[in-house]
C-alpha positions in Angstrom: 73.3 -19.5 0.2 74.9 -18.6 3.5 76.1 -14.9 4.4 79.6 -16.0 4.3 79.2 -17.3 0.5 76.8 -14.4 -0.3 79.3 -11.5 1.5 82.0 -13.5 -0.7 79.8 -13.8 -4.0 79.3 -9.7 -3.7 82.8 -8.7 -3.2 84.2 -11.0 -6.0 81.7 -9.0 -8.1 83.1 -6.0 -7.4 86.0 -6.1 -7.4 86.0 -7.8 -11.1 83.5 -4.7 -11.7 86.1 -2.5 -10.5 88.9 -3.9 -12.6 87.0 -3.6 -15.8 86.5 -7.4 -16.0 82.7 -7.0 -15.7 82.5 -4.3 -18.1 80.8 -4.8 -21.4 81.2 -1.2 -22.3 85.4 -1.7 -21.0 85.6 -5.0 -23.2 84.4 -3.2 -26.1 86.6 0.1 -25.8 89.5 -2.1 -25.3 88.7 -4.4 -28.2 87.7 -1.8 -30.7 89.7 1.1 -30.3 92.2 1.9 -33.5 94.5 4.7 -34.3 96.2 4.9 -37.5 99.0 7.3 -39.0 97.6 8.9 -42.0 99.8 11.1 -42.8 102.8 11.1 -44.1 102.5 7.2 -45.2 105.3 4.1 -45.5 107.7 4.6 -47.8 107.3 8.5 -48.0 110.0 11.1 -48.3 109.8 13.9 -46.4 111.4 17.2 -46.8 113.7 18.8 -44.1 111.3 21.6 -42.7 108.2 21.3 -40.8 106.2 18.2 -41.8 102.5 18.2 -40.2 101.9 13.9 -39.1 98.1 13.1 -39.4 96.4 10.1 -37.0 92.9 9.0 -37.6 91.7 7.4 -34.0 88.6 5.3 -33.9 86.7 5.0 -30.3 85.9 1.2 -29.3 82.6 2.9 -28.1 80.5 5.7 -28.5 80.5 5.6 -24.3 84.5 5.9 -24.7 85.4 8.6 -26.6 89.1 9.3 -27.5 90.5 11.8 -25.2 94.0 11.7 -26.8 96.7 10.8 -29.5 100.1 10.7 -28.4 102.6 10.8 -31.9 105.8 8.9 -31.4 109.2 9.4 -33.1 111.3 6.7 -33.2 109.6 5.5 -30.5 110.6 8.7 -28.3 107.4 11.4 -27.5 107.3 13.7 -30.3 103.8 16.1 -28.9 100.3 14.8 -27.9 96.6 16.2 -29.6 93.9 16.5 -27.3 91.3 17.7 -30.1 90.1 16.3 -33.7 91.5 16.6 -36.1 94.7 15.1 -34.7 98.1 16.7 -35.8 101.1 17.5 -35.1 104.1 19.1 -36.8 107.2 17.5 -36.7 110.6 20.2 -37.3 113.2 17.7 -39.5 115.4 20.8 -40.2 118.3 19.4 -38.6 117.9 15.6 -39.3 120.3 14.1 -41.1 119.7 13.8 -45.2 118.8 10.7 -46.1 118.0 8.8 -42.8 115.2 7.0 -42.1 112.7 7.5 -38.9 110.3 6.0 -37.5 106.3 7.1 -36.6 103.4 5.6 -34.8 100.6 7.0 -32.9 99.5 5.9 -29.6 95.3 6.5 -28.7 94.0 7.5 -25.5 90.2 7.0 -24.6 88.1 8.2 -21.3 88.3 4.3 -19.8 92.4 4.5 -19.8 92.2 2.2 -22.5 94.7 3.2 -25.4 95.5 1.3 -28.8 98.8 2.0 -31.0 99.5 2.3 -34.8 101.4 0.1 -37.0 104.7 2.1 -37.7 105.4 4.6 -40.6 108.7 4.8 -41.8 109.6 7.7 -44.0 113.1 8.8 -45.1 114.4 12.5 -44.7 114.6 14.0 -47.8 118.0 13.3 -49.6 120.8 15.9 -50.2 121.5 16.2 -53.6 122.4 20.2 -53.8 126.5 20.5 -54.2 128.3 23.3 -52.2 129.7 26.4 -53.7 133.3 27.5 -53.7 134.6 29.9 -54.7 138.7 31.0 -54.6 139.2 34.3 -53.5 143.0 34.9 -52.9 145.2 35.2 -55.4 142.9 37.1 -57.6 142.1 35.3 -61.4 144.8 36.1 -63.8 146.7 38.2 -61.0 150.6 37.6 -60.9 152.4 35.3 -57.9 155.9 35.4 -56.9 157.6 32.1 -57.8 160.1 30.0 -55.9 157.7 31.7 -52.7 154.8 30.5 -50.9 151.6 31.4 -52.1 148.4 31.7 -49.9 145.5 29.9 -52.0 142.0 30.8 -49.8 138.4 29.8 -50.8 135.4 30.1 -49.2 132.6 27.7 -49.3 129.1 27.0 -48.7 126.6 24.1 -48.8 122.8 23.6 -47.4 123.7 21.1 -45.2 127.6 21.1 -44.5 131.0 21.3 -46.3 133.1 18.3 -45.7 136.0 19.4 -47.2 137.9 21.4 -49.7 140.3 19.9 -52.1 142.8 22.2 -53.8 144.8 21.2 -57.1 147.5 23.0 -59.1 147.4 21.9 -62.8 145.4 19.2 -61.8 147.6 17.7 -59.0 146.1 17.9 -55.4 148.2 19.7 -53.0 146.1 20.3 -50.2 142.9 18.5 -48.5 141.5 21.3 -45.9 138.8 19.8 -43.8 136.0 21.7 -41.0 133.1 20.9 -39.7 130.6 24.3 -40.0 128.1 25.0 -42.9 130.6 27.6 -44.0 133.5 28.4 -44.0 137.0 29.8 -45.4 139.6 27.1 -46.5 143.5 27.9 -46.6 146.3 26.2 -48.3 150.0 26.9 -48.7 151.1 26.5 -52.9 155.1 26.5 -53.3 156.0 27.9 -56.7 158.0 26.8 -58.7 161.3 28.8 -60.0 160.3 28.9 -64.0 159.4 32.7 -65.2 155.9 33.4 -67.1 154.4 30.3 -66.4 150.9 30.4 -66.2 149.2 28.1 -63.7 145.1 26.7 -63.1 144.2 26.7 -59.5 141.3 24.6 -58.7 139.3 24.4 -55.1 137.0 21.5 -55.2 134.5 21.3 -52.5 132.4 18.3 -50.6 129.6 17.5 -48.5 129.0 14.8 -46.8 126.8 13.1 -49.2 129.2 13.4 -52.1 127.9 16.4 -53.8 131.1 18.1 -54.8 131.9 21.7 -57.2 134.9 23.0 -58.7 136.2 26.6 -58.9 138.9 27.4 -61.0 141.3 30.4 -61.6 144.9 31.0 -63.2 147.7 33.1 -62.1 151.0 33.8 -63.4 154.4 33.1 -61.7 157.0 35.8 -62.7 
């Protein structure tokens, strides 16, 4: 062999050395190394508080250990674990009810190489708790003016958020009061009618978002 093809033969090996090409130890780290989401699992619901996600991270060799696990939401950087066991806890407080994300878990080792999870997808716990109204003005079994406008106003409350109040006299809706905070007061204008000693059932019936939906009831007395 002549310099030229030896000189050749030596920087060809490495620079493939270099890369990681030549590496038995950087073919098997590559090869081998696993992370898996173990917690929460497919298919889970998850309530809407702080929810601790679990990897288990496998090096490809016992020359590459893992230095790293990155945990993905949605495919968006939720925190990295540099230490075993790896965890994180994930704040769902203020996801929407009923939605579905998406987890995976992304391993790191001390050759650079990294391997990825198959994806989780769990659903945010559903809202099934109805929001509580309540009429506050006019009083129950307190007297109104008729042939006047009336004030009707009722509060309400719900663990996620009120849609909207619906208020009824005797059953027939007069007002549909909307806003958009957790709680709130709700107003509606009632026009009385001119009969004496007539007794009448208000009823506000709230909403969420979801459906979820209460009624509160009172009468009053138009003289």
């Amino acid at each position: 062999m002549n310099l030229k093809k030896y000189l050749l033969t030596i920087f060809l090996f490495t620079l493939f050395f270099a890369l990681g090409f030549a590496s038995p130890r950087s073919l098997e780290a590559l090869e081998n190394l696993s992370v898996t989401v173990t917690s929460p699992v497919d298919g889970e619901v998850v309530p809407r508080n702080f929810v601790t996600v679990t990897a288990e991270a496998t090096p490809g060799s016992t020359l590459a250990p893992i230095t790293a696990v990155d945990f993905l939401v949605n495919d968006q950087l939720l925190a990295t674990d540099t230490e075993y066991p790896y965890e994180v806890d994930w704040n769902t407080i203020m996801l929407v009810p009923g939605t579905y994300q998406t987890l995976k878990a992304v391993a790191h080792d001390s050759e650079s190489a990294t391997a990825i999870s198959q994806q989780v997808t769990v659903q945010i716990q559903p809202d099934t708790q109805a929001p509580v109204v309540a009429i506050y003005m006019p009083e129950n079994n307190s007297i109104v003016p008729r042939d006047s406008l009336v004030l009707i106003r009722a509060r309400a409350i719900d663990n996620y958020q009120v849609r909207n109040v619906v208020f009824f006299v005797d059953g027939a809706k007069i007002c549909n009061e909307t806003d958009d905070n957790p709680f709130t007061y709700y107003s509606c204008l009632w026009v009385t009618p001119k009969k004496k000693n007539v007794v009448y059932t208000l009823t506000a019936r709230a909403y969420d978002p979801f459906g979820n939906f209460s009624t509160y009831s009172i009468q009053v007395t138009a003289r």
